[in-house]
C-alpha positions in Angstrom: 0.0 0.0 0.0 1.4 4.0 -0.7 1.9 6.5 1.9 -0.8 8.6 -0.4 -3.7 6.2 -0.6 -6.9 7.4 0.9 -7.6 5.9 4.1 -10.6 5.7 5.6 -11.1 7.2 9.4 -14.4 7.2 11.1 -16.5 9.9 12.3 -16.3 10.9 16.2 -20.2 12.1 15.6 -23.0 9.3 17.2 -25.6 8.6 15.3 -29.2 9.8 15.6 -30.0 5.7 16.7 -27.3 5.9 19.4 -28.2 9.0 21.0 -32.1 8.0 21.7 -30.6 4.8 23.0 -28.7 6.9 25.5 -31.9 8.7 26.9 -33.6 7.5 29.8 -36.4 5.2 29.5 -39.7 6.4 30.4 -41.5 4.5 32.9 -43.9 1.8 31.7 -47.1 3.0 33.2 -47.4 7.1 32.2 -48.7 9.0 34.5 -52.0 11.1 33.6 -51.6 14.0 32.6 -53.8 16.9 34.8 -56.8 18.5 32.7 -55.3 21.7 33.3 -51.5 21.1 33.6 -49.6 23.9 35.4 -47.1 25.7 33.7 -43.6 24.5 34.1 -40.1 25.9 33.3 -38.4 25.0 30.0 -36.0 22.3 30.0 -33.1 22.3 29.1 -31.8 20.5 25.8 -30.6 16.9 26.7 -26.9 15.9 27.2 -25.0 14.5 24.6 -22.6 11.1 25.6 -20.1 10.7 23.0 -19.2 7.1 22.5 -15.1 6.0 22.3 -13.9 5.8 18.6 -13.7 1.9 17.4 -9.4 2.2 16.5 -8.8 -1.7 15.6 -9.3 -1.7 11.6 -6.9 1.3 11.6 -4.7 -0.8 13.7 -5.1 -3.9 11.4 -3.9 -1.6 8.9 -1.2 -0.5 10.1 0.1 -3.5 11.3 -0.3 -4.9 7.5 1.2 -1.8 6.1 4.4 -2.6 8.9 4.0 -6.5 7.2 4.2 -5.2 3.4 6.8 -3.4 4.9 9.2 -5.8 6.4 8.3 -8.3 3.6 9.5 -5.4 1.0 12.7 -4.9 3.3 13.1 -8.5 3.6 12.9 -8.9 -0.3 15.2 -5.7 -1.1 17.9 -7.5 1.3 17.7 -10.5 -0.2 18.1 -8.9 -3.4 20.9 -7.2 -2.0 22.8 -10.0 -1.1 22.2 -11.6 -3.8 23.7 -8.9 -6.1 26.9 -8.5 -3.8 27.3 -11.3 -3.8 27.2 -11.7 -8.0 29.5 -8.5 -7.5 32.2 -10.4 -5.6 32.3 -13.4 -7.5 32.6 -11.0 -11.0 35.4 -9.5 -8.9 37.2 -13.1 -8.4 37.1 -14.0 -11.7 38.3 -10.7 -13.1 40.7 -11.4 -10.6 41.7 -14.8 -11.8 41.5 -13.4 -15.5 44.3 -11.0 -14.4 46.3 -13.8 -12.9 45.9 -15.7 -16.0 46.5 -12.6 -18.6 49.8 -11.5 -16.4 50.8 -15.9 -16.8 49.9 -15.7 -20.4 51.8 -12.1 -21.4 54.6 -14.1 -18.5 54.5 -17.1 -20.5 54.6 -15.3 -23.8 57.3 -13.5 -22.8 59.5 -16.4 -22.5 58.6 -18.2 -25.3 59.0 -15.2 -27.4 62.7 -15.1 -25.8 62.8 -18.8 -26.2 61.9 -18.5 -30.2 64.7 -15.8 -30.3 67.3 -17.6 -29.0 66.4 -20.7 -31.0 66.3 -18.3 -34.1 69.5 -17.1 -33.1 71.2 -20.4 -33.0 70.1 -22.0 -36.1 71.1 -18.8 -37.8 74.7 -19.1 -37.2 74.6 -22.3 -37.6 73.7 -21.6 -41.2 76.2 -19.4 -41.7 79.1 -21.9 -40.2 78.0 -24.6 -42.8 77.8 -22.0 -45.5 80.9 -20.9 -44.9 82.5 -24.5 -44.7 80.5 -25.7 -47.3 81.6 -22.7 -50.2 85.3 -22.8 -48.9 85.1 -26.6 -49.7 83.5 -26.6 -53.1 85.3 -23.1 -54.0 87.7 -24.7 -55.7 85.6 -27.7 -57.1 83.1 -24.9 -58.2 85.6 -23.3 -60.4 87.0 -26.3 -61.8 83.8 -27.4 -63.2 83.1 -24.0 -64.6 86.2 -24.4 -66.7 85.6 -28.0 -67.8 81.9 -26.7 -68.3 83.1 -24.0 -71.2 85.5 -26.8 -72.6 82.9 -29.1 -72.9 80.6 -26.1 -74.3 83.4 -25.4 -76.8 84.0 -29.2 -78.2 80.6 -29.5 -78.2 80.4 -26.3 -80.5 83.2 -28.1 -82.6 81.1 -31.4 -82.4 78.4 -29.6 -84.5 80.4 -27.7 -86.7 81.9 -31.3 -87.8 78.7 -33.0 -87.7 77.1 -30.2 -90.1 80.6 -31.0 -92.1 79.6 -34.3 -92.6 76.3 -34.1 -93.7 77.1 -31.6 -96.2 79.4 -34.6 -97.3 77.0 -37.2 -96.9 74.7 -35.0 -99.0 77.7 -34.5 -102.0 78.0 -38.0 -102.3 74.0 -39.4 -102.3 74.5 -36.6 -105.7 77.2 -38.9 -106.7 75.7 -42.1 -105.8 72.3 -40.5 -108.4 75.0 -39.8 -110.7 76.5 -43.5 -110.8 72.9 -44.5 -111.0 72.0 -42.4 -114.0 75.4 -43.9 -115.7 74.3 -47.6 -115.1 71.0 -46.9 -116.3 72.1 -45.3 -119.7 74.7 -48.8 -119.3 71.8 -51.0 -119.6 71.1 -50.7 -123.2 74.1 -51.0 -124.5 74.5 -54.4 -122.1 71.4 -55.4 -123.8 72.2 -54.5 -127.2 75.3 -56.6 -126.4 73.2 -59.4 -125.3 71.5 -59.1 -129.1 74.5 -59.3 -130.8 76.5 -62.3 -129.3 74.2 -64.8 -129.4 76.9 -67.7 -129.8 78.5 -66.9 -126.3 75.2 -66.4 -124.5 77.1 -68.0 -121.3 79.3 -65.9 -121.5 76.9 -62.6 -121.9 74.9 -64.3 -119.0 77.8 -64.5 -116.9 78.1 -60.9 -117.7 74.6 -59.8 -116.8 74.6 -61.4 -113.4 77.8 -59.6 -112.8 76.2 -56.1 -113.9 73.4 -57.1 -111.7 75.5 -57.9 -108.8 77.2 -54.7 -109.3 73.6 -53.0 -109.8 73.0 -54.6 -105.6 76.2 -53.1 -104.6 75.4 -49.5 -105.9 72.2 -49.9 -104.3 73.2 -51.1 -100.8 75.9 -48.2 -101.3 73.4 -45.5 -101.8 70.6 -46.8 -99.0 73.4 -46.9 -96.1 76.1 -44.3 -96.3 77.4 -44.9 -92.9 77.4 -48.7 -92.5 79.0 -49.5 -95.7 78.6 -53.5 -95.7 80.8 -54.6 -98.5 84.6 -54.4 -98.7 86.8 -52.6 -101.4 88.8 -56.0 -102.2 85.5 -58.4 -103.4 84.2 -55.0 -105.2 87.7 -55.0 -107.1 88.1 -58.5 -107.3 84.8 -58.8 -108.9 85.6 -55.9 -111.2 88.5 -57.3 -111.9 87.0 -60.8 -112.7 84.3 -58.3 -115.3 87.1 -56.6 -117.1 88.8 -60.2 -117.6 85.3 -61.3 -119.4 85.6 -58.0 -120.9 88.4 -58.5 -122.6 88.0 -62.2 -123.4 84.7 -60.8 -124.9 86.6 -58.1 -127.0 88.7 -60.5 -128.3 86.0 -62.7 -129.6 84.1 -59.7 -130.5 87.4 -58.6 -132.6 87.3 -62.5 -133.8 84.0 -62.2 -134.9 84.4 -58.7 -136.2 81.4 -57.4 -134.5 80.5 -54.4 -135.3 79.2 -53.2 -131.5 81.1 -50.2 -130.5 82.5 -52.1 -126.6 85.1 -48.8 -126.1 82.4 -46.9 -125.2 80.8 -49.8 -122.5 84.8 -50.2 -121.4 84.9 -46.3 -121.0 81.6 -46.8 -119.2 83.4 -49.1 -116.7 86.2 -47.6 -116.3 83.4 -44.5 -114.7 82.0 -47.2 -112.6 85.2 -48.1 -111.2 86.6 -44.4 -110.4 83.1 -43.9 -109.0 84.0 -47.1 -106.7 86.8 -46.5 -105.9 86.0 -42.7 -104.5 82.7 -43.8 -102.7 85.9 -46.7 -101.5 87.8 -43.8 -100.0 85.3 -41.2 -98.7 83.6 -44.2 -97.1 86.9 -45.1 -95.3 87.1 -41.2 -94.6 83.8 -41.2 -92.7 84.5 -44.4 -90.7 87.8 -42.9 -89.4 85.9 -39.5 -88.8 83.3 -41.5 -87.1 85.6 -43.1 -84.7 87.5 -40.1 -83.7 84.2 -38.5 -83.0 82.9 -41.2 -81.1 86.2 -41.1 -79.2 85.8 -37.3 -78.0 82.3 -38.5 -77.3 83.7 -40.8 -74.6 85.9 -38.4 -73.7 83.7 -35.9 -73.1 81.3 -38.1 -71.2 83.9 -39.4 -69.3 85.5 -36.0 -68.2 82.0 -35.1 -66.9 81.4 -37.8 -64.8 84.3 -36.9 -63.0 84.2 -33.3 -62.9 80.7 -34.4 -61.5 
């Protein structure tokens, strides 16, 4: 309840009921009343009794208002307490979060110090085994620079004779076409011979499969340049074998008095054998320039695995 609620007090005033109670009773017989009644003086008004206020609902509420009271103290303490004591334990653990942030920066402090060190260390460690390290390959370093621009420059050389030798190779596939072209334009005349002396067909057969086994030899010749597969002594003793039939066969053809023209098939073979006989020699130049390169190959490989 407030302090300015309306409260209710009673009136001090008696009520009209209460006050005729308070008069005297008349007595129960009246008395008569003369005919002629004598006069009488006035009387005076009656006497009022005022009756002792009735206090106890004020009481009652006042002794509730003292109970909302106390209960509303009571409550308000309770309250208090209860919010000290929130207040002190929000005190201990900002307390104990202190603690723990001054461990934590304590903590961090030494591992940062810690790291440092350890940072420190490895560092000049690193610098000892760089500094061991390049004053023991210095001189290794600088040697395989040098044998690195030798190997650069005989390489360089390698090319230049490689591009030699194709250029070479290339001259003498024209030659090879040109001894090719020859034996073609041979081939008539081989088979206008083989018209003419019909009475030594062996010996014109023998003849042919000669020319055809020189016609092989060209060919393997011309399809491997490098791996040249037939030797210079069968070729000659085979040409030597065909100019022998040659010139058995001129003499009969002179016997017979032919009239096929065979200067012009020697002079033919007599091309054919120069030609031989200079594929013969640059063939034996390439295989001796093919071994000395294969040697500075080896050289070189060998070199850098130990400069490795």
């Amino acid at each position: 309840m407030r302090k300015d609620d309306d409260i209710e007090i009673p009136s001090l005033t008696l009520d009209q009921d209460e006050v005729r109670d308070k008069r005297p009773n008349a007595t129960s017989a009246p008395k008569a009343r003369p005919a002629n009644p004598t006069p009488t003086k006035p009387a005076h008004a009656p006497s009022v009794v005022y009756k002792k206020a009735n206090l106890t609902g004020v009481y009652i509420l006042l002794f509730l208002i003292l109970c909302a009271s106390a209960g509303a103290g009571y409550w308000l303490w309770q309250q208090n307490m209860q919010l000290r004591n929130e207040l002190y334990g929000a005190k201990n653990e900002i307390q104990n979060l202190d603690h723990q942030l001054i461990a934590a920066d304590v903590s961090a402090n030494r591992q940062g110090e810690t790291l440092e060190e350890t940072l420190n260390t490895h560092a000049s460690e690193i610098r000892k085994l760089w500094g061991v390290s390049y004053d023991t390959n210095r001189k290794a370093i600088s040697g395989n620079t040098a044998a690195l621009e030798e190997v650069q420059k005989k390489l360089a050389d390698l090319r230049e004779t490689v591009s030699t030798q194709s250029k070479r190779i290339a001259i003498q596939a024209d030659a090879f076409s040109d001894v090719e072209v020859n034996y073609n334009k041979l081939l008539p005349s081989v088979a206008a011979i083989e018209k003419t002396m019909g009475e030594n067909s062996s010996q014109i057969n023998s003849l042919a499969a000669k020319q055809v086994s020189l016609d092989d030899l060209l060919a393997a010749q011309a399809g491997q340049n490098e791996a040249q597969t037939l030797s210079l002594e069968q070729v000659n003793q085979q040409l030597s074998e065909l100019s022998t039939k040659l010139v058995a066969l001129e003499k009969q053809i002179a016997a017979t008095q032919n009239t096929v023209d065979v200067s012009s098939v020697q002079q033919t073979l007599d091309k054919h054998q120069e030609a031989i006989d200079s594929i013969d020699a640059f063939r034996q130049q390439i295989l001796s320039e093919t071994n000395r390169l294969t040697k500075q190959i080896n050289q070189l490989i060998i070199e850098q695995q130990f400069g490795g």
